[in-house]
C-alpha positions as CSV (number, residue, x, y, z in Angstrom):
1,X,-16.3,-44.2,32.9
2,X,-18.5,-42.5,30.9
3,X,-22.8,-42.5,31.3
4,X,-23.8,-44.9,29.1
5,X,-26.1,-43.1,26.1
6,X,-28.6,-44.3,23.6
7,X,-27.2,-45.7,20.4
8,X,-27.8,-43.3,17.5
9,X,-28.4,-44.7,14.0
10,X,-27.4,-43.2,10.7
11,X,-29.5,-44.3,7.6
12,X,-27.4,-44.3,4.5
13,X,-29.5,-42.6,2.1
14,X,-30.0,-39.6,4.9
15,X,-26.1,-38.5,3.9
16,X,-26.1,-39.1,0.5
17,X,-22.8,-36.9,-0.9
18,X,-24.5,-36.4,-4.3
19,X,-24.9,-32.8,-5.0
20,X,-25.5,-32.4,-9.0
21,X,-27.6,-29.9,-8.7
22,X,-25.6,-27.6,-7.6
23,X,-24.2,-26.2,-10.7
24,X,-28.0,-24.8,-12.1
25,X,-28.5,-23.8,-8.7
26,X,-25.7,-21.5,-8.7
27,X,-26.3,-19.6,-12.0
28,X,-29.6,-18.8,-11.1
29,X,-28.6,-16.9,-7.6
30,X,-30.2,-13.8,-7.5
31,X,-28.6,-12.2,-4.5
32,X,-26.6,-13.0,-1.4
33,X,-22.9,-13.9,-0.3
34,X,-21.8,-15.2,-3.3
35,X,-22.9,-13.0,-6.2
36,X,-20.6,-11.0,-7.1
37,X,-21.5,-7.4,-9.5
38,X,-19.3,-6.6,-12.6
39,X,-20.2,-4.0,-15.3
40,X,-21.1,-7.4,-17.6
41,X,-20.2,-11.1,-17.6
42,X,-18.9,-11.4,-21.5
43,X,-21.0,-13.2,-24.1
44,X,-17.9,-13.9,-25.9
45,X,-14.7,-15.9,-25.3
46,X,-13.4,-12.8,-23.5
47,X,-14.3,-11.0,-20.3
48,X,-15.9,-12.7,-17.1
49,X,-17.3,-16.0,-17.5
50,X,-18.7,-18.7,-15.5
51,X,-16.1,-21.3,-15.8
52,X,-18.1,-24.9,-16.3
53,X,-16.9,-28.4,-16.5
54,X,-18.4,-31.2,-18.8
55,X,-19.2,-34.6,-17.5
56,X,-18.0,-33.9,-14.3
57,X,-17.3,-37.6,-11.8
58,X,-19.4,-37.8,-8.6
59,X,-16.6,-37.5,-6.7
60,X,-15.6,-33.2,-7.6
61,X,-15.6,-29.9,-5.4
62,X,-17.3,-28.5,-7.8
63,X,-20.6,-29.3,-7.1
64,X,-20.1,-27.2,-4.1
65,X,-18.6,-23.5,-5.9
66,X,-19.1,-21.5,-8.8
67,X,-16.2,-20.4,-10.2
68,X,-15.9,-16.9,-12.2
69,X,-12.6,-16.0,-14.8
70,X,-11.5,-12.8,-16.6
71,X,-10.6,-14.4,-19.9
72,X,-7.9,-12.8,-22.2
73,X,-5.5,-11.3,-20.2
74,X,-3.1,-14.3,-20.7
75,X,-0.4,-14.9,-23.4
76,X,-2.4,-17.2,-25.1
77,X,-6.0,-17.1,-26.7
78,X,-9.0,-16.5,-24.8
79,X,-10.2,-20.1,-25.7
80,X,-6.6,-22.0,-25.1
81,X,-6.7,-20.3,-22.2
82,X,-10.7,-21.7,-21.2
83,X,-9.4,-24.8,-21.8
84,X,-6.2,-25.1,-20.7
85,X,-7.8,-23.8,-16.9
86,X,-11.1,-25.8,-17.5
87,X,-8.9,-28.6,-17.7
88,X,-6.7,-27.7,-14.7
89,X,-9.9,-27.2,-12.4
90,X,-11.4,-30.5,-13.1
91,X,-8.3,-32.3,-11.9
92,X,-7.7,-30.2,-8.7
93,X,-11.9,-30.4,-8.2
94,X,-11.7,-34.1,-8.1
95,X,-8.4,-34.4,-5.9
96,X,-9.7,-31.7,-3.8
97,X,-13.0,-34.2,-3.0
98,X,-10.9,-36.9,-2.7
99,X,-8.6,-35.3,-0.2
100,X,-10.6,-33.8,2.1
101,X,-13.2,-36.9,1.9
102,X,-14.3,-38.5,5.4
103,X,-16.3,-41.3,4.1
104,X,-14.2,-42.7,1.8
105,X,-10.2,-43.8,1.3
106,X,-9.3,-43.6,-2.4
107,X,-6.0,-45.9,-3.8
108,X,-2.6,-44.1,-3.4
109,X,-4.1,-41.4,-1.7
110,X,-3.8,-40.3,2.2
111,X,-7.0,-38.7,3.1
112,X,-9.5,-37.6,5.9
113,X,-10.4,-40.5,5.8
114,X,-7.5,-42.4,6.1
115,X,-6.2,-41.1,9.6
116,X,-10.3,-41.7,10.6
117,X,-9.4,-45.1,9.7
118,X,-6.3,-45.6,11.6
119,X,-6.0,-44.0,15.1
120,X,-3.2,-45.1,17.2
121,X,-1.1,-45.4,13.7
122,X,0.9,-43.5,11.8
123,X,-0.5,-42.5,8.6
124,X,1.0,-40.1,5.7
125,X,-1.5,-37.6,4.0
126,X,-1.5,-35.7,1.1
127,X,0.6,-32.5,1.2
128,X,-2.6,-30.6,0.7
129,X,-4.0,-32.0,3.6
130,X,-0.8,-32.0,5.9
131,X,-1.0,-28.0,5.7
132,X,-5.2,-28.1,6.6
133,X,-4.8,-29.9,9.7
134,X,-1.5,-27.6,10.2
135,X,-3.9,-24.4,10.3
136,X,-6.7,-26.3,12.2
137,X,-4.3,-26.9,15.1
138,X,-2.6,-23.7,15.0
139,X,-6.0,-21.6,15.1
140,X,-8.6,-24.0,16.8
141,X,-7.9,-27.6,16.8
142,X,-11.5,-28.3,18.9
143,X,-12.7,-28.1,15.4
144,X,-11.1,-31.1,13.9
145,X,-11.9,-32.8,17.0
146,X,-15.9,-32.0,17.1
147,X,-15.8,-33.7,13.4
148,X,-16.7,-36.3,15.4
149,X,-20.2,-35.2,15.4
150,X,-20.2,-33.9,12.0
151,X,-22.3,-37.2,10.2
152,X,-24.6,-37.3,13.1
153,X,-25.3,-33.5,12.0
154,X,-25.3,-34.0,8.3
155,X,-28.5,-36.4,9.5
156,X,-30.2,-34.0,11.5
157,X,-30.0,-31.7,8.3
158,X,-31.2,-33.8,5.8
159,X,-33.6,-35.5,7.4
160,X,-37.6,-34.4,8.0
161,X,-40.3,-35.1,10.1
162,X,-40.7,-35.5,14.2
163,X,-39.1,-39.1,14.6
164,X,-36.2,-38.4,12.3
165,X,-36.0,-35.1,15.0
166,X,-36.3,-37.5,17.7
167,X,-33.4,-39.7,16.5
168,X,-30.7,-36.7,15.7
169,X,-31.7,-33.5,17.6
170,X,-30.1,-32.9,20.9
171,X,-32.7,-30.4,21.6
172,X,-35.7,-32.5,20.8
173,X,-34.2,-35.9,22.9
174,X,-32.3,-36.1,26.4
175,X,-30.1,-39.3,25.3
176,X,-29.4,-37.1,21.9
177,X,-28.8,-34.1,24.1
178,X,-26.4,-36.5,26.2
179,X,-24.6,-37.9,23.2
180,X,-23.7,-34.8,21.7
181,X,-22.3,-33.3,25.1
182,X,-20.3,-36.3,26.0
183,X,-18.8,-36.8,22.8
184,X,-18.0,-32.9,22.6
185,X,-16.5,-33.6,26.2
186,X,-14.2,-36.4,25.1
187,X,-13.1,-34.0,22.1
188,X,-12.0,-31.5,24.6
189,X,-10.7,-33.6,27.8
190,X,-7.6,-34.9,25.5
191,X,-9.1,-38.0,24.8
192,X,-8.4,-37.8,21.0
193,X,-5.3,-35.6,19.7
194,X,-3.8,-35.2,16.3
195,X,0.1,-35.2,16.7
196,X,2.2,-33.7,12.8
197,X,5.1,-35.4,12.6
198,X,6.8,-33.6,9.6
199,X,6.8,-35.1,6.1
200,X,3.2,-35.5,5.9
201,X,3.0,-38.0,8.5
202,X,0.6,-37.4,11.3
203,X,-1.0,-39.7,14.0
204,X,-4.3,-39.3,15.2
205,X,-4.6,-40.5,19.1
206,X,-7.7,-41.7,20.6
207,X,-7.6,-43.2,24.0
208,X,-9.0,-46.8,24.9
209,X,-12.4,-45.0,26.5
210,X,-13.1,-43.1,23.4
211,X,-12.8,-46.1,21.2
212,X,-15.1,-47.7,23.4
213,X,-17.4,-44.4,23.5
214,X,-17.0,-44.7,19.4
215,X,-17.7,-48.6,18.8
216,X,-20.8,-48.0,21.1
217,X,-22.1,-45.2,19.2
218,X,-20.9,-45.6,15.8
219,X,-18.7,-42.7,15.8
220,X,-16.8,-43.7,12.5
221,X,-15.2,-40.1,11.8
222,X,-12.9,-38.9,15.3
223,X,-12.0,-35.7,13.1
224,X,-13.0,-33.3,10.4
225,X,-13.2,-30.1,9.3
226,X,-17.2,-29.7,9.5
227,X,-18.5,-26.1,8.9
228,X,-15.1,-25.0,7.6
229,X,-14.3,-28.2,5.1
230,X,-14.9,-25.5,2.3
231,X,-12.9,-22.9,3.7
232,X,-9.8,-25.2,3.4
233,X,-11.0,-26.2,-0.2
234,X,-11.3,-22.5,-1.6
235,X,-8.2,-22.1,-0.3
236,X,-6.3,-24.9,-1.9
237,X,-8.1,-24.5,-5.1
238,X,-7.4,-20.7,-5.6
239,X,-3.7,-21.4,-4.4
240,X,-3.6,-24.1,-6.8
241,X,-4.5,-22.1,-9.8
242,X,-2.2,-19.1,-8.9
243,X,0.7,-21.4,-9.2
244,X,-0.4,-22.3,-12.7
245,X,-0.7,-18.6,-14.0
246,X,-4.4,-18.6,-13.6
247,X,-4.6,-15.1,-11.6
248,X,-8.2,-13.4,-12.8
249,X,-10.5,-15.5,-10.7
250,X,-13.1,-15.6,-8.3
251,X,-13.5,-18.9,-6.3
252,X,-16.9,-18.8,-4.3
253,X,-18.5,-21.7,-2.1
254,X,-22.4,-22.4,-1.8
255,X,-21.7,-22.2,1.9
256,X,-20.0,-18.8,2.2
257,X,-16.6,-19.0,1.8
258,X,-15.0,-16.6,-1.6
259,X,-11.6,-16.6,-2.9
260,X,-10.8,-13.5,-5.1
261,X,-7.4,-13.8,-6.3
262,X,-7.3,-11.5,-9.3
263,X,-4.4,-9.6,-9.7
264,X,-4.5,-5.8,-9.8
265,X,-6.5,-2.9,-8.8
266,X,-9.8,-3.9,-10.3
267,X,-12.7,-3.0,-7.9
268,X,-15.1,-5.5,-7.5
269,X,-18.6,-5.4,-5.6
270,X,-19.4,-8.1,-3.4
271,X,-23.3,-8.5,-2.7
272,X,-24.4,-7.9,1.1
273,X,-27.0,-10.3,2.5
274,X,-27.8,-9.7,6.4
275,X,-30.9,-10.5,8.7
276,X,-32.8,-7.9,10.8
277,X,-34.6,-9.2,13.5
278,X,-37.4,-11.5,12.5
279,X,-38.0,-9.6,9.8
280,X,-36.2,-11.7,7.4
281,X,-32.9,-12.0,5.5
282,X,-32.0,-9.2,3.5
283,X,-30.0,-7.8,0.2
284,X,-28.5,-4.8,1.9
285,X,-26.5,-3.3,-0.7
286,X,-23.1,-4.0,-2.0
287,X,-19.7,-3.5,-0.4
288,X,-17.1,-1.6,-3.0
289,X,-13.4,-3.4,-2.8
290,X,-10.4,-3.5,-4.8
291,X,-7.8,-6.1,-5.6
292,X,-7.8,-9.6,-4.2
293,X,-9.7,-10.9,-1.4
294,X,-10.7,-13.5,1.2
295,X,-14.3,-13.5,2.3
296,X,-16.1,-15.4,4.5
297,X,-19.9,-15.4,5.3
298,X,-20.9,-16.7,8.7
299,X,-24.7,-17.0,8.6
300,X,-27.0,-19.5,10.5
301,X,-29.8,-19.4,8.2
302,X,-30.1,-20.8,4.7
303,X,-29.9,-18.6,1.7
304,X,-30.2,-20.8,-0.9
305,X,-31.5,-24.3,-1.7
306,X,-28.4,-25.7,-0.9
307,X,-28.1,-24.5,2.3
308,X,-31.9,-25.7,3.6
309,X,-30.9,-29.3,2.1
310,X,-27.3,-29.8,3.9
311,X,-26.2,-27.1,5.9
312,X,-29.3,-25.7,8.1
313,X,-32.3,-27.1,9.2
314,X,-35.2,-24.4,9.6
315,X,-38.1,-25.7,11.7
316,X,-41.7,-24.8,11.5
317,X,-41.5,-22.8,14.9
318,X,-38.3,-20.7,13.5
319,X,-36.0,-22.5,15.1
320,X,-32.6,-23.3,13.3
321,X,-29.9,-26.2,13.6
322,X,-27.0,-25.5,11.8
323,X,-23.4,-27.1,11.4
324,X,-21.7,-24.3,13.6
325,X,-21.0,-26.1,16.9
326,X,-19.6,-25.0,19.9
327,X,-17.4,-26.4,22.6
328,X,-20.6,-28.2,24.3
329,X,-20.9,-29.9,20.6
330,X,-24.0,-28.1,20.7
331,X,-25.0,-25.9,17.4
332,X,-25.0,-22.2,18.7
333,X,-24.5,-18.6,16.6
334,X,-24.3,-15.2,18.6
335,X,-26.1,-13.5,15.9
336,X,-27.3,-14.6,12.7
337,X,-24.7,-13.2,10.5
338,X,-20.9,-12.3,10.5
339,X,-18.7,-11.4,7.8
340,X,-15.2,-11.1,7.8
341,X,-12.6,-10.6,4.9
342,X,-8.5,-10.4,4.5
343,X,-6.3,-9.1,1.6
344,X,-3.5,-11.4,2.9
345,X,-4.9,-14.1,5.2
346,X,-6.9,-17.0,3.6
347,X,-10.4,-18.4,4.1
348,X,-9.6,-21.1,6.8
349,X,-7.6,-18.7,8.4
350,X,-9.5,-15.7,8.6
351,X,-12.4,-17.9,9.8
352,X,-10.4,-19.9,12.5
353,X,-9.3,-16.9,14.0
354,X,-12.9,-15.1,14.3
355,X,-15.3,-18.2,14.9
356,X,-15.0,-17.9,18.6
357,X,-16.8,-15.0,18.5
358,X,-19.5,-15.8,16.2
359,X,-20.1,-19.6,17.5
360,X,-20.9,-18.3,21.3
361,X,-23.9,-18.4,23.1
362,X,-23.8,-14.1,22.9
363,X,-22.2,-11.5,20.9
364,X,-18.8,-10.1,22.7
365,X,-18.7,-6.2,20.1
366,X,-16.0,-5.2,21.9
367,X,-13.7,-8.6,22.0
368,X,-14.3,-9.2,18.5
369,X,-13.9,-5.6,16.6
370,X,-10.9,-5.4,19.2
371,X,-9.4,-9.0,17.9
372,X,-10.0,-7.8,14.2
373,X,-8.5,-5.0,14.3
374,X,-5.4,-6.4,15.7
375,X,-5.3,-9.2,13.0
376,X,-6.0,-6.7,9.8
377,X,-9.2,-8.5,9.3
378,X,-12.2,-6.2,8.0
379,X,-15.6,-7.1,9.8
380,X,-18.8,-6.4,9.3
381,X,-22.2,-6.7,11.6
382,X,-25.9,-6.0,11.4
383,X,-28.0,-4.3,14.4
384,X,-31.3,-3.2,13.7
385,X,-30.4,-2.3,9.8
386,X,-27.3,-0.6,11.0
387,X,-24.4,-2.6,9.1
388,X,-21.4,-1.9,11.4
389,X,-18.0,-2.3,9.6
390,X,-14.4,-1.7,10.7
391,X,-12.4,-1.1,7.1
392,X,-12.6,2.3,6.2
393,X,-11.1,0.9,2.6
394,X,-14.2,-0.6,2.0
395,X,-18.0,1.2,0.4
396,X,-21.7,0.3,0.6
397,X,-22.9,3.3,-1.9
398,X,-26.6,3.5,-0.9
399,X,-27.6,0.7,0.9
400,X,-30.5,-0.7,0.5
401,X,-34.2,-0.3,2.1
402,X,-37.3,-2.4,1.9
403,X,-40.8,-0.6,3.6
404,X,-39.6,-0.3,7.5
405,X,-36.1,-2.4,6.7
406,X,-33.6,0.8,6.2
407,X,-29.7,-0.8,5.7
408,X,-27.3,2.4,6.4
409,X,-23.5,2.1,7.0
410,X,-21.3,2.9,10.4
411,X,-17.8,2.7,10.8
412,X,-16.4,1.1,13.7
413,X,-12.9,0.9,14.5
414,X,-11.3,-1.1,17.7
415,X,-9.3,2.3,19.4
């Protein structure tokens, strides 16, 4: 049997899922992993526009992205086409919330929470969904399994002051500490497995000694897609609106996680923030690409207001908790910032396949420029300044420097 630990409390209004700031906050971004450089954004109903939706419902996606089009390159009009896709992203914004949603089941609909709901059953999900959990266990399925943590963490974040620390940091309490370990053992020991069983039915196992573990703890949630959930969301939004002829688009989360699916040869320039040492994050320049891309940001600091409210907490003494966990259920990052793209491989995929590296207790170079280069997936690294990259397709035309901060570019390939 497992050591007995502490009971751990959530307070409702700690995880409040209401985010409706978010759409100001993103127009007003000056710099980091999801601005994006054109010549202009248009000031008429043609050209690149941020794409907004009125009276939005609490439960959307879209809090969470911004979401750029190139208007006018359709068949119709520039403004049937606005609203014709306007339309078309508020309906896959709200599905999207509801089907990746692990609080809360929603009538005719098999979500996250659904199979949370039911373990030992089997459940059908969305079709949507089916193919999430499909990439999760074909590229790291400790991640769905860890979810289990994921509302004990979204407390952690959101919450201030030394008792609140006290209550949810494993760092700052022994019985937290012990919680977070055990329940990161039981996701790895096979005492909760997620079995597909083909048209969108899955069952979610959890043994009679987790259950206990849970009831005792008030572990609601046995899986999820924690620091990733927006990966999968990009993903089914951009795939979405490429099926419906939307294909001049640029999907990007608060988070990290872009979706450029425009068509073409266009080159875009995609807006490089990196940390050197404690001196601070930095805008380091901007890497030159062309045609469409996945992009993913791994970064354990917060760039924006979004970020410092429910993705990292940054304490007074510079130490960070963030939602990256690693096998020990314990948040770790082997360096404060990794990115990774892929003309062909999607957000959740390209992210899967390189977060071992990144979520470690130290940086493996070697392993990592080694496993991208075998998978066709550009990275990029900061040391010192130096922003090491592997894609000799890609630019950084003078990269920036701020008094003893000097960015420069080296190319790094894995032979």
């Amino acid at each position: 049997m497992a050591e007995p630990v502490e009971k751990i409390t959530l307070d409702d209004h700690i995880v409040s899922k209401k985010r409706i700031f978010f759409i100001a906050l993103f127009l007003c971004l000056g710099f980091g992993a999801f601005a994006y450089a054109f010549t202009h954004l248009g000031g008429g109903e043609e050209g690149w526009q941020t794409v907004t939706i009125d009276k939005i419902a609490d439960v959307s996606s879209s809090y969470d992205f911004t979401f750029l089009y190139e208007f006018g390159k359709g068949k119709t009009s520039a403004r049937r086409e606005r609203n014709s896709l306007v339309s078309e992203y508020r309906t896959l914004t709200e599905r999207a919330y509801k089907v990746f949603d692990r609080r809360a089941e929603y009538a005719g609909i098999g979500n996250l929470c659904t199979v949370n709901r039911h373990p030992n059953e089997e459940v059908k999900v969305e079709p949507e969904l089916y193919r999430a959990l499909e990439t999760c266990l074909k590229y790291d399925e400790k991640l769905l399994y860890l979810g289990a943590l994921s509302e004990f963490l979204d407390a952690l974040i959101t919450s201030d002051g030394a008792e609140a620390l006290k209550e949810y940091d494993p760092y700052s309490d022994e019985a937290v500490m012990r919680f977070f370990r055990e329940t990161a053992g039981y996701a790895g020991n096979g005492s909760v497995s997620l079995t597909l069983k083909g048209e969108n039915k899955v069952f979610l196992y959890v043994s009679d000694e987790y259950m206990a573990f849970a009831r005792e703890n008030d572990i609601v949630d046995f899986i999820d897609f924690g620091w990733a959930k927006n990966a999968f969301i990009a993903d089914y939004l951009a795939d979405e609106l490429v099926k419906k002829g939307f294909t001049h688009g640029i999907l990007q989360s608060y988070d990290g996680f872009i979706r450029n699916f425009c068509e073409g040869e266009e080159e875009f320039a995609y807006a490089l923030t990196f940390a050197v040492n404690n001196a601070g994050h930095f805008h380091a320049g901007e890497m030159r690409y062309k045609g469409k891309k996945s992009i993913v940001w791994l970064h354990d600091y917060a760039a924006n207001r979004a970020e410092s409210d429910y993705r990292v907490l940054e304490l007074s003494d510079g130490r960070k908790r963030h939602t990256y966990l690693g096998t020990d259920g314990l948040p770790k990052s082997a360096l404060p910032d990794m990115l990774i793209w892929s003309e062909n491989g999607s957000c959740a995929e390209i992210s899967l396949q390189m977060a071992q590296y990144y979520i470690s207790d130290s940086w493996q170079a070697e392993e990592a420029y080694e496993t991208a280069g075998q998978l066709k997936i550009g990275l990029m690294t900061c040391s010192d300044g130096t922003l090491i990259c592997n894609d000799p397709a890609v630019s950084v035309p003078a990269p920036k420097s701020y008094g003893d901060v000097v960015f420069r570019l080296e190319l790094r390939t894995s032979e």
